[in-house]
C-alpha positions as CSV (number, residue, x, y, z in Angstrom):
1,X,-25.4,16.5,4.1
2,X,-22.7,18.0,6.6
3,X,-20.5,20.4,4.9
4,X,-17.5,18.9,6.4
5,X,-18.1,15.2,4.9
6,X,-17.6,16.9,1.5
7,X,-15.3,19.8,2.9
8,X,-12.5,17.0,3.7
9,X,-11.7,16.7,-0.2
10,X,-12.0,20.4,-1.3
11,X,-9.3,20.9,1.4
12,X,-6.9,18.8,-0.4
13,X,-6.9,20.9,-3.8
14,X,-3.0,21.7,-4.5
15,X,-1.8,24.3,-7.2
16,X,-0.5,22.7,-10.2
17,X,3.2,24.0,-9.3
18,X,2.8,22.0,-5.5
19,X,2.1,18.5,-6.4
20,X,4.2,16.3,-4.0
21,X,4.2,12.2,-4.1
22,X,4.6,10.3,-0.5
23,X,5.1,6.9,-0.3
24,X,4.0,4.5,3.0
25,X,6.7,1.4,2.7
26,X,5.6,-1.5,4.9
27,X,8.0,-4.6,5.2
28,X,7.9,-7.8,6.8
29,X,10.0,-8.6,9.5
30,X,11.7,-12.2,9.8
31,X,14.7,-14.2,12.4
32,X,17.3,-15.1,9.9
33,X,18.1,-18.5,11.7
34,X,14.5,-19.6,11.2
35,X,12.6,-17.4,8.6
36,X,9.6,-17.3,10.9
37,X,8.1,-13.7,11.7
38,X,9.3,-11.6,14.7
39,X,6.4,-10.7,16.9
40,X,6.1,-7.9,19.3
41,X,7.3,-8.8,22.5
42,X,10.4,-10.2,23.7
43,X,14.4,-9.5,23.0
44,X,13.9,-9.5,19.5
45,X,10.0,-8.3,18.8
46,X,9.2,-5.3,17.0
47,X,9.1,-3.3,20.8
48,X,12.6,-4.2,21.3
49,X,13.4,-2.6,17.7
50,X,11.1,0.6,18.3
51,X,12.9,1.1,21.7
52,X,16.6,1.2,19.8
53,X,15.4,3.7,17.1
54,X,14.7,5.9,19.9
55,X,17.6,5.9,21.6
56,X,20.0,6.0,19.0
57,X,17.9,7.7,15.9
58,X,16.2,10.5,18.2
59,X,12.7,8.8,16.8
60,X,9.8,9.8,19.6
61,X,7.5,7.1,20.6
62,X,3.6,7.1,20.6
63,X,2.0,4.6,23.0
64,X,-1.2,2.9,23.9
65,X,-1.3,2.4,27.5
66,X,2.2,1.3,28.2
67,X,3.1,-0.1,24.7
68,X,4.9,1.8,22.0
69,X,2.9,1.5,18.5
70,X,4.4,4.0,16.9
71,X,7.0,6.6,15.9
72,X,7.1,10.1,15.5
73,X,10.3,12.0,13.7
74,X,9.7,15.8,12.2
75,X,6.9,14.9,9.7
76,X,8.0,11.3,9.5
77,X,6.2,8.3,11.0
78,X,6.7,4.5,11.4
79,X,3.8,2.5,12.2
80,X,2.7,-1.1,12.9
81,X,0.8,-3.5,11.1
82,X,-1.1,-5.9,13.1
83,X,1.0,-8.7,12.0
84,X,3.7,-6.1,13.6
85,X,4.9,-5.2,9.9
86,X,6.5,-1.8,10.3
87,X,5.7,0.8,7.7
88,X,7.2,4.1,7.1
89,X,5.0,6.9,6.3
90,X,7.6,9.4,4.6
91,X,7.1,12.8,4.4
92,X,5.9,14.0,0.9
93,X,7.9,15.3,-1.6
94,X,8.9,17.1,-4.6
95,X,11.5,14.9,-6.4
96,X,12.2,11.6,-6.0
97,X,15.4,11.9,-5.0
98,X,13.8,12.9,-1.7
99,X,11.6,10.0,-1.5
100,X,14.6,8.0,-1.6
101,X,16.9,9.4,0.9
102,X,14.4,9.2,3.4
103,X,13.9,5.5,2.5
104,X,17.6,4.6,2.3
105,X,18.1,6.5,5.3
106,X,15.5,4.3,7.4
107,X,16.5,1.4,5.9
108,X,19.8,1.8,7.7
109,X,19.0,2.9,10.8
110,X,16.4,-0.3,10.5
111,X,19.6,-2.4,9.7
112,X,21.6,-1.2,12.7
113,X,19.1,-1.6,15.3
114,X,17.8,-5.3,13.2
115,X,20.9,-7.5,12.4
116,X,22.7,-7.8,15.6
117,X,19.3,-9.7,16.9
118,X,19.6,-11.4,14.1
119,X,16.7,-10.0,12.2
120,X,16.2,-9.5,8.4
121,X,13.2,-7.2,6.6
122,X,11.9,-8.5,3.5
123,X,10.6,-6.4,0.6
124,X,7.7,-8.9,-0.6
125,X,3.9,-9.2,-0.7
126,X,3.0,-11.8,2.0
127,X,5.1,-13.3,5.3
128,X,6.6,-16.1,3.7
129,X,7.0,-18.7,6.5
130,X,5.1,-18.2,9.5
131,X,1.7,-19.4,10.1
132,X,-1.1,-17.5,10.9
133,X,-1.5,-18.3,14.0
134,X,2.0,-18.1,14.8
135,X,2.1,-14.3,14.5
136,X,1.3,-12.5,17.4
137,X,-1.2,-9.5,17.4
138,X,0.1,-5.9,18.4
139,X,-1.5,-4.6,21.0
140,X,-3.2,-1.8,19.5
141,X,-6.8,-0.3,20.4
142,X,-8.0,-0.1,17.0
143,X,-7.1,-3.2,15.9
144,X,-8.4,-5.0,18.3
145,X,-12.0,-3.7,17.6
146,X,-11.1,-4.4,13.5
147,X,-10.6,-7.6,14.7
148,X,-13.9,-8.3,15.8
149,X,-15.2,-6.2,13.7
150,X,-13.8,-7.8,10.5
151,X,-13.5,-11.4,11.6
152,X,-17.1,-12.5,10.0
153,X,-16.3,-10.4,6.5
154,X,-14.0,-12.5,4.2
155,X,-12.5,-15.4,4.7
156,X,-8.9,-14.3,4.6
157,X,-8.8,-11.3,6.9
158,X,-6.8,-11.9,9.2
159,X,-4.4,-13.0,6.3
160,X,-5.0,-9.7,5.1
161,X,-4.2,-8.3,8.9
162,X,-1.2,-10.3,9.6
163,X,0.1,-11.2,7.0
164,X,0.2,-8.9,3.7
165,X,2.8,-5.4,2.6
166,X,2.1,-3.4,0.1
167,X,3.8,0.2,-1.2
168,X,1.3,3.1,-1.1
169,X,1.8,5.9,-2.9
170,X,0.3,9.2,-2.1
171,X,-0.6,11.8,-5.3
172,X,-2.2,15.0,-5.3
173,X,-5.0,16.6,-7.2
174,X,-5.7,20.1,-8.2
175,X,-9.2,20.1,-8.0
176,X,-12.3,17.7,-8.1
177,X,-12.3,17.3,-11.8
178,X,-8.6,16.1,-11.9
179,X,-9.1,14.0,-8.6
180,X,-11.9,12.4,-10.3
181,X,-9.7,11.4,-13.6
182,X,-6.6,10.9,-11.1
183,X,-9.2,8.4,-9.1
184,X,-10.6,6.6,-12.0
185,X,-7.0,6.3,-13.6
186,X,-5.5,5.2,-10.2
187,X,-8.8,2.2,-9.8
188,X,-8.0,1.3,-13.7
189,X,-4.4,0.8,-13.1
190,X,-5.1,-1.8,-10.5
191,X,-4.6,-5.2,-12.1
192,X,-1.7,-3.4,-14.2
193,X,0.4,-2.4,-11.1
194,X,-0.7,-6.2,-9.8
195,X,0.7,-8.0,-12.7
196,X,3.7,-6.1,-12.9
197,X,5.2,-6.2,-9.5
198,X,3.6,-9.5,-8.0
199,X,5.8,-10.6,-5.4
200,X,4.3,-12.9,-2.8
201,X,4.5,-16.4,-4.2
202,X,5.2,-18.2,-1.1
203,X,2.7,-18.3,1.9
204,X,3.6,-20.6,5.0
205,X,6.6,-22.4,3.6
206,X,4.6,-23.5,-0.2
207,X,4.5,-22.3,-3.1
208,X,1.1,-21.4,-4.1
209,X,-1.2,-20.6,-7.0
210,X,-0.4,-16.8,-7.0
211,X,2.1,-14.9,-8.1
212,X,0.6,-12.4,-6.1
213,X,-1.4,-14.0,-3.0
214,X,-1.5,-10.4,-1.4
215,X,-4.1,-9.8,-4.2
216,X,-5.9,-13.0,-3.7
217,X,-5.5,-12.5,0.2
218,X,-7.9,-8.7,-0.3
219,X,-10.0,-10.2,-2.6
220,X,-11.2,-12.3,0.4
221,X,-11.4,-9.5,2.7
222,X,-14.5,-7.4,4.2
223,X,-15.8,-6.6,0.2
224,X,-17.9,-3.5,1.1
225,X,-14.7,-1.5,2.3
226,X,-12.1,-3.3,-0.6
227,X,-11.4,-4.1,-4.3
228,X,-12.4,-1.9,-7.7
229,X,-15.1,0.9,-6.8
230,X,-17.1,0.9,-9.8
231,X,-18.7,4.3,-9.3
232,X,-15.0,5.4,-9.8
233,X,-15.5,5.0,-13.6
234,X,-19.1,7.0,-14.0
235,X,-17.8,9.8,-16.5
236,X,-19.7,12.3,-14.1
237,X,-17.9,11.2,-10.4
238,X,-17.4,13.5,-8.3
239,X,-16.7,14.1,-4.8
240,X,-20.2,13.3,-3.6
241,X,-19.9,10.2,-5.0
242,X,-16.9,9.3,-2.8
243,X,-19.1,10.8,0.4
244,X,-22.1,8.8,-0.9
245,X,-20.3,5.6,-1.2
246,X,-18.3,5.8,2.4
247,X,-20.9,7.0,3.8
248,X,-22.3,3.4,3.4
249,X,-19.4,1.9,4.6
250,X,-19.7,0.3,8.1
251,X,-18.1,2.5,10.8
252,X,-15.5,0.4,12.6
253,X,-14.8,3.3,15.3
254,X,-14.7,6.6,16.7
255,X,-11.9,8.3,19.5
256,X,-13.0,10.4,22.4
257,X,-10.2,11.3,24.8
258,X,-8.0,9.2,23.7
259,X,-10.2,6.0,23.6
260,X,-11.1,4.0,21.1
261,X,-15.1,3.3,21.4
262,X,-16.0,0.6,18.7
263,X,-19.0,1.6,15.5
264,X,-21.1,-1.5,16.3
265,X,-21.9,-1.9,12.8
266,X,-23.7,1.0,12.4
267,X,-22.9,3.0,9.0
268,X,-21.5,6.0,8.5
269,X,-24.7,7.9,7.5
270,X,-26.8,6.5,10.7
271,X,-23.7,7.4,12.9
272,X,-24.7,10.9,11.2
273,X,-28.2,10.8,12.1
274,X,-28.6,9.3,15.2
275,X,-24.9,9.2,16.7
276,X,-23.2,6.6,18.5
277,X,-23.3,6.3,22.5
278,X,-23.6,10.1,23.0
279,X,-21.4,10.9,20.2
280,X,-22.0,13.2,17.3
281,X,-20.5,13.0,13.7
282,X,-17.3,15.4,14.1
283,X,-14.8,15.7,11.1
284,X,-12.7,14.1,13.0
285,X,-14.5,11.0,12.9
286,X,-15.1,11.7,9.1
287,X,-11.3,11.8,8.7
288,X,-10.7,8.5,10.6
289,X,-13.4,6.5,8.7
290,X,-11.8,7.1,5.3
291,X,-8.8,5.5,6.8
292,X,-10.5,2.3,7.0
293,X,-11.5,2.4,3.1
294,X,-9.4,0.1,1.6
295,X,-9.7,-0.3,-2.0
296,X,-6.9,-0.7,-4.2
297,X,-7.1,3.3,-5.0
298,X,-8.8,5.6,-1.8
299,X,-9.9,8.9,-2.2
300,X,-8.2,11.2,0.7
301,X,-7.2,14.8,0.6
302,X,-4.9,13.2,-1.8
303,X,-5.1,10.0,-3.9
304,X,-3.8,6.7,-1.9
305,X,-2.7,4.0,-4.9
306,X,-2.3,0.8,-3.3
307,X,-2.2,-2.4,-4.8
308,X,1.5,-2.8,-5.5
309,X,3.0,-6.0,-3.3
310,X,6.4,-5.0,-1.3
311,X,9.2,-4.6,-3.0
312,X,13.2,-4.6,-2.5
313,X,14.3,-0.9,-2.4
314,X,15.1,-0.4,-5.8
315,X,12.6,-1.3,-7.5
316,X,10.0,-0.4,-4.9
317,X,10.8,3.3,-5.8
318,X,9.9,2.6,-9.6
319,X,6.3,2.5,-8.3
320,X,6.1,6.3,-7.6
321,X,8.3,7.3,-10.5
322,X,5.9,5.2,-13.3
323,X,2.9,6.5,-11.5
324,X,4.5,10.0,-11.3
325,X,5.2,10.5,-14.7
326,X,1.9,9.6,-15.7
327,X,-0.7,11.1,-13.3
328,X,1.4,14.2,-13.3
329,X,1.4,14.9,-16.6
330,X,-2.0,15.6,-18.3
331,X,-1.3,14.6,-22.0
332,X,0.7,11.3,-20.5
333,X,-2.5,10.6,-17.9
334,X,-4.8,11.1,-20.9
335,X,-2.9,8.3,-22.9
336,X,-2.7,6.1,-20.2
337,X,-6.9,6.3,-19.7
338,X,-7.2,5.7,-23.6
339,X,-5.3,2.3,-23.0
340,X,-7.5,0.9,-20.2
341,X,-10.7,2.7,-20.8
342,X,-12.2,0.2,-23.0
343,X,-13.0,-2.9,-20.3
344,X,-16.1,-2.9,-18.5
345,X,-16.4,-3.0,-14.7
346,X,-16.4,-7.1,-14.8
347,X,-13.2,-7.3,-17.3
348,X,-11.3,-5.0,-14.4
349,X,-11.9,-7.6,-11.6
350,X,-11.3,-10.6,-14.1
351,X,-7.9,-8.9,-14.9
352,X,-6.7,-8.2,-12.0
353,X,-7.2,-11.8,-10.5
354,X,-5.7,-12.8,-13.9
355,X,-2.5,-10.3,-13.1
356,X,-2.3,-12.1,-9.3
357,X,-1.4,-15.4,-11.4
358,X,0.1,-14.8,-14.5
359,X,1.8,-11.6,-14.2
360,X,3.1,-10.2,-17.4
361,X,1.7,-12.8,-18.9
362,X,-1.9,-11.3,-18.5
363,X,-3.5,-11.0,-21.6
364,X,-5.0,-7.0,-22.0
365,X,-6.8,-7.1,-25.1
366,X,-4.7,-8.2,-28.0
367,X,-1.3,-7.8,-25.6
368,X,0.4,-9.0,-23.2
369,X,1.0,-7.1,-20.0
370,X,4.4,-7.6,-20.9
371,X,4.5,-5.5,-23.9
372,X,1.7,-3.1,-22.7
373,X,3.6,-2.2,-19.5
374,X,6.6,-1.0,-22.2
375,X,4.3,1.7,-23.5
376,X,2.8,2.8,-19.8
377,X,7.2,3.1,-19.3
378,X,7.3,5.3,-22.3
379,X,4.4,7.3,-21.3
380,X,5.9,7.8,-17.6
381,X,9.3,8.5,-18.8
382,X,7.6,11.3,-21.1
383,X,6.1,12.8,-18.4
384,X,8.8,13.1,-16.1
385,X,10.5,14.5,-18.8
386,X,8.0,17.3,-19.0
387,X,7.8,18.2,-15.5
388,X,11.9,18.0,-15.4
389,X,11.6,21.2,-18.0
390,X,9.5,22.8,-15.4
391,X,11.3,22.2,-12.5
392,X,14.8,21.2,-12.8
393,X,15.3,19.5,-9.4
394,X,12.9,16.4,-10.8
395,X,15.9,15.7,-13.5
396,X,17.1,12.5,-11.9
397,X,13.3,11.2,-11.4
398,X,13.7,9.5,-14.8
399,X,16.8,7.4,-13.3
400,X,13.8,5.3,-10.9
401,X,12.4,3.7,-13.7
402,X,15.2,1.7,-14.5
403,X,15.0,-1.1,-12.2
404,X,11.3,-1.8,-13.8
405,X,12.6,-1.6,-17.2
406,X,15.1,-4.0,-16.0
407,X,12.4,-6.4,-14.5
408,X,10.5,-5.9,-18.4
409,X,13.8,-6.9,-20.2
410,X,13.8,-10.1,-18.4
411,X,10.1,-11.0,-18.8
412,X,9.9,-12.1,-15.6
413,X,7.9,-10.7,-11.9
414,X,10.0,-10.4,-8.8
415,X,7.6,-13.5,-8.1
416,X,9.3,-15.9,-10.3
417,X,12.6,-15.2,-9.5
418,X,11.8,-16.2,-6.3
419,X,9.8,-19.2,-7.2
420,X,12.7,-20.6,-9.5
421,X,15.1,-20.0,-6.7
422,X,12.8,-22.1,-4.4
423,X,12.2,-24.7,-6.4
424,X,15.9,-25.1,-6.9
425,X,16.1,-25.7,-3.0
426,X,16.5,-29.2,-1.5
427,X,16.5,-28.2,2.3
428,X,14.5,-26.0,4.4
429,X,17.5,-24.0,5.3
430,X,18.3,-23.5,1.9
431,X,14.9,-22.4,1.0
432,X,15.0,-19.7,3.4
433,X,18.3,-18.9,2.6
434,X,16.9,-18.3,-1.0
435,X,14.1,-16.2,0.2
436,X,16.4,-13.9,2.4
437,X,18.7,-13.7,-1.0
438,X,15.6,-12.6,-3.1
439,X,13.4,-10.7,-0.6
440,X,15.8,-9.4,1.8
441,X,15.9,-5.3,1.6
């Protein structure tokens, strides 16, 4: 095996003082007069809005050809979506309170540049109006070939494409044995981090089954690169059994001078052997792949959690700060394992299906998610605690929980506040006025 396949972890080992959390924020982008979803092109397209950051934010743009696809700022990024969701990919931090000016601080400059063309972002799980075929593909190189590549594996894809935001947030490790408990943690907490902040009711104008139709949306999608990895809860795991698994994975693509040349469904590990159009393996390539792993934890040179649906600002940053205070904290981490160890590999995907429909009224056990997410607060508000003592600039970490304890007090998802304000609805204006009032960031 190539040194660098395994290399690519070991490389991400922090010291226990220089753990950092980022978070990748991707919102939903809608025309306030009609709810549907901006596209790319034209006066009010995602292009237009790229082009304004630039001048007036000092943001540097990355193209592809002749189209802009992406921004660069210090260590900062916004990217696209293919659905032309914009995502910022914030710069990793100590405390929270950093996370969150950064946030807040693109948020406005989003708002300045957005509402004079009459444009709203929505913190939720799933465009709420639009049909699919409405929403116009970015032109971007790679996901063009993803598009081909993935069209044949799942049903809902290009749901998944165009469609879906979700909060990812980035943790360190400190070496492979606490990247391997991190990882199993992170795969375990899936339908718990589903249940709680389901927010994606609505899917073209209806009301559907799901509290969370993001989650139903992936479970549909290209299986051998999404979902619960089960080797994640092998006592043993280790970082060959991350390399072992993607190596499996079918390569979607590879870049040579700037080009995108598509994998041809070849896998990883025959791309290794016997290359791909006069192409050798090259880390490179190795780094790239593991970006088109998409299960609801991945294993970088840092630990992606992702199966959180969009949230409004405030509550979006309780994601980081419940996960914080748990993964960062080894007595608080252990707990948390001892709660959702017992269920076997079948129970996981059972419950997190459960979680996309009934939220905190998913049944764990003998409780209710309701109640057990009260105890995963307390253990997350310990920890934070605990690292505050060690470093007093995390003292005001514990304030980001309180919009989830909020959310717990009132039993109810961000999902069915929305629903109840829909229902209550009797126009299609005043529908989409109650999704802007719910969703709107």
């Amino acid at each position: 095996m190539d040194k660098f396949l395994k290399q690519y972890f070991i490389d991400g080992c922090k010291r226990s003082d220089d753990l950092q959390v980022g978070v990748e924020w991707e919102k939903i982008g809608v025309c306030k007069d009609s709810g549907k979803a901006i596209g790319y092109s034209g006066p009010r397209g995602v292009e237009t809005i790229f082009k304004k950051l630039m001048d007036r934010f000092g943001w540097q743009g990355v193209y592809s050809k002749q189209n802009i696809i992406a921004l660069k700022k210090q260590a900062a990024s916004i990217t696209l979506e293919p659905g032309g969701q914009i995502e910022l990919s914030g710069q990793k931090a100590f405390s929270l309170d950093e996370n969150a000016s950064e946030l807040y601080a693109h948020l406005e400059e989003l708002k300045k540049v957005s509402e004079p063309l009459g444009i709203a972002w929505l913190g939720i799980g799933v465009q709420p109006i639009s049909k699919l075929e409405e929403i116009e593909w970015v032109p971007k190189e790679r996901y063009k070939i993803m598009r081909e590549a993935l069209k044949k594996r799942g049903a809902l894809t290009y749901r998944m494409m165009k469609q879906t935001a979700s909060i990812q947030i980035s943790l360190d490790y400190t070496d492979e044995k606490d990247a391997a408990e991190k990882f199993r943690l992170a795969m375990a907490f899936s339908p718990v981090l589903v249940g709680i902040f389901a927010n994606s009711p609505v899917l073209e104008g209806k009301i559907t089954p799901f509290l969370s139709a993001r989650t139903h949306i992936w479970s549909q999608t290209a299986p051998e690169r999404t979902g619960i990895l089960q080797k994640a809860f092998d006592p043993d795991f280790k970082f060959d059994d991350y390399v072992e698994y993607a190596l499996d994975v079918p390569l979607l693509f590879i870049m040579r001078d700037g080009k995108w040349i598509p994998g041809n469904g070849l896998s990883f590990r025959t791309y290794l052997k016997k290359g791909l159009r006069g192409h050798t393996a090259a880390p490179e390539d190795w780094n790239l792949h593991l970006t088109t792993i998409f299960t609801d934890a991945r294993l970088k040179n840092y630990i992606e959690v992702r199966s959180g649906d969009c949230q409004k600002k405030d509550l979006g940053l309780s994601i980081p700060a419940l996960l914080k205070g748990i993964f960062y904290c080894q007595k608080c981490r252990a707990k948390a394992w001892e709660m959702l160890a017992p269920y076997s590999y079948e129970q996981r995907l059972r419950l997190r299906d459960e979680a996309s429909k009934k939220g905190l009224n998913t049944v764990f056990g003998k409780k209710k998610l309701g109640e057990l997410a009260w105890e995963f607060v307390g253990l997350a508000e310990d920890g934070l605690r605990r690292l505050a003592e060690e470093k007093p600039l995390l003292k005001n970490d514990l304030k980001y929980l309180a919009p989830l304890k909020n959310l717990l007090k009132a039993g109810l998802t961000p999902a069915e506040v929305l629903i109840r304000c829909f229902r209550k609805a009797s126009s299609q204006r005043e529908r989409l006025e109650k999704i802007l009032h719910c969703a709107a960031i």
